[in-house]
C-alpha positions, 0 to 999 in steps of 0.5 A: 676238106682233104681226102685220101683214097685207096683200096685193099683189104682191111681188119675190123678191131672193135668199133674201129678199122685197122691194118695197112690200108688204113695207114695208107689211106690216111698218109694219103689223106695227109698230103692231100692239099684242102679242098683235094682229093688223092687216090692211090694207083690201085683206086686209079687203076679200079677207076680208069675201067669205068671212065668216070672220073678224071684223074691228074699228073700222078707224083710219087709219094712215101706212104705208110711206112712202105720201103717204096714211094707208091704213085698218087693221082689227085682227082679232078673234080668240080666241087659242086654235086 
C-alpha cells in the first residue's frame, strides 16, 4: 500500500474528481515506496499546527506536471492502529 497526500481545492466532473490537485496527489502517490505515506508540504504545514503527526527528512520531487520541484515529507508512522 502507498499513499499520497495533499490539500488544495479541487472539481467535481461527474462521479469522479479532477483538476490539479488530484494529479498532484496521485504523482505523490506514485513515488511513494510500499507501505509509505508522502504528504505534500501544504498537508505538512496544515499538520505541524496540531503536533500530531510525525513527518521525515522533505526531499524534493517534480509533481504534476508543475515547472518547479515541490517538497514531500514522508510520515512517520507505525503501521498499527
Amino acid at each position: 500500500m502507498r499513499i499520497g497526500l495533499h490539500a488544495s481545492e479541487i472539481s467535481q466532473s461527474s462521479d469522479d474528481f479532477v483538476g490539479g490537485a488530484v494529479i498532484v496527489a496521485a504523482d505523490i502517490t506514485r513515488q511513494a515506496k510500499d507501505g509509505q505515506i508522502l504528504a505534500s508540504s501544504v498537508v505538512k504545514e496544515l499538520c505541524d499546527l496540531s503536533g500530531e503527526f510525525e513527518f521525515g527528512e522533505g526531499q524534493e520531487m517534480t509533481l504534476g506536471g508543475l515547472s518547479t520541484p515541490r517538497r514531500v515529507y514522508p510520515v512517520i508512522w507505525s503501521g498499527r492502529p
